[in-house]
N, C-alpha and C positions, 0 to 999 in steps of 0.2 A: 781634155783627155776624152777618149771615145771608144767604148764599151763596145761599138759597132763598129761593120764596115762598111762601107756604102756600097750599092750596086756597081757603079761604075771601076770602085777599085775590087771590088771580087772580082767582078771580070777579066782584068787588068791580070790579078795574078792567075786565076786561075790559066791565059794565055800564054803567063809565064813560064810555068810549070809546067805546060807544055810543051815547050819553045827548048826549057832547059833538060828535058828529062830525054827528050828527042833527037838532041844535039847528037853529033857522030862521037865527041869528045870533050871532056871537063872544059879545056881550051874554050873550045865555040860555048860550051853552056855559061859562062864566062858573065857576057853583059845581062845574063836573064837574071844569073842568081843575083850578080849585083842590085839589080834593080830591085829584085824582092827583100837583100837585104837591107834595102834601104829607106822599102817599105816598112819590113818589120820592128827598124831600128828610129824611124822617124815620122812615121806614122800617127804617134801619139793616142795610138790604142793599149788599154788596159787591160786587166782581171785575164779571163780566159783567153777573149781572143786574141789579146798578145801572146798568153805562152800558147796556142794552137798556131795560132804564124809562126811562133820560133820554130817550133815541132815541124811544120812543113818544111821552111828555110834549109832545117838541118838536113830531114827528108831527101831535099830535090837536091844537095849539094852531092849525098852519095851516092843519090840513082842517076844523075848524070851522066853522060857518057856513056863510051861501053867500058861496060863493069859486068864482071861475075856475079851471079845471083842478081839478074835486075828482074825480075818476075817479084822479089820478096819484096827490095824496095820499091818498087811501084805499087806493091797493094801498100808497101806503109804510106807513100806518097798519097794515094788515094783517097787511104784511109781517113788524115790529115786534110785532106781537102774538104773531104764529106762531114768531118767537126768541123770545121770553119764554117761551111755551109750554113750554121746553125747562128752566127752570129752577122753574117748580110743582109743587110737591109735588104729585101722584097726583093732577094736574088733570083725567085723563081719567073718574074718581068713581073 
């Protein structure tokens, strides 16, 4: 089990989450959240930064697409990114 996340998979979602949040519609955001949730769900990360990846996961699922009020969830997306932030291994390079 793993308390952290590595450089390489912060990277990984954080590309996601852009990828998904971007998408014209849920549809295309589709294989991103999968991916993320498949991070989240088999990842093998604990304590916090399992439930701050749930939190994002949930995050990017309803700021996907176009959606009403995507200004609010994007700052929650964001916000959920930037906690994550804190549990990447030496995500700054």
């Amino acid at each position: 089990m793993k308390a952290y996340i590595e450089k390489e998979k912060y990277e990984e979602i954080k590309r996601l989450v852009y990828c998904a949040t971007s998408a014209y519609s849920k549809r295309d955001a589709e294989p991103y959240i999968k991916r993320l949730d498949f991070i989240s769900n088999c990842g093998g990360y604990v304590g916090s930064a399992n439930n701050i990846l749930g939190e994002l996961v949930s995050s990017v699922k309803t700021a996907a697409g176009s959606i009403t009020d995507k200004k609010h969830w994007m700052d929650y997306v964001a916000c959920n990114l930037y906690k994550l932030e804190d549990y990447a291994e030496h995500a700054e390079g």
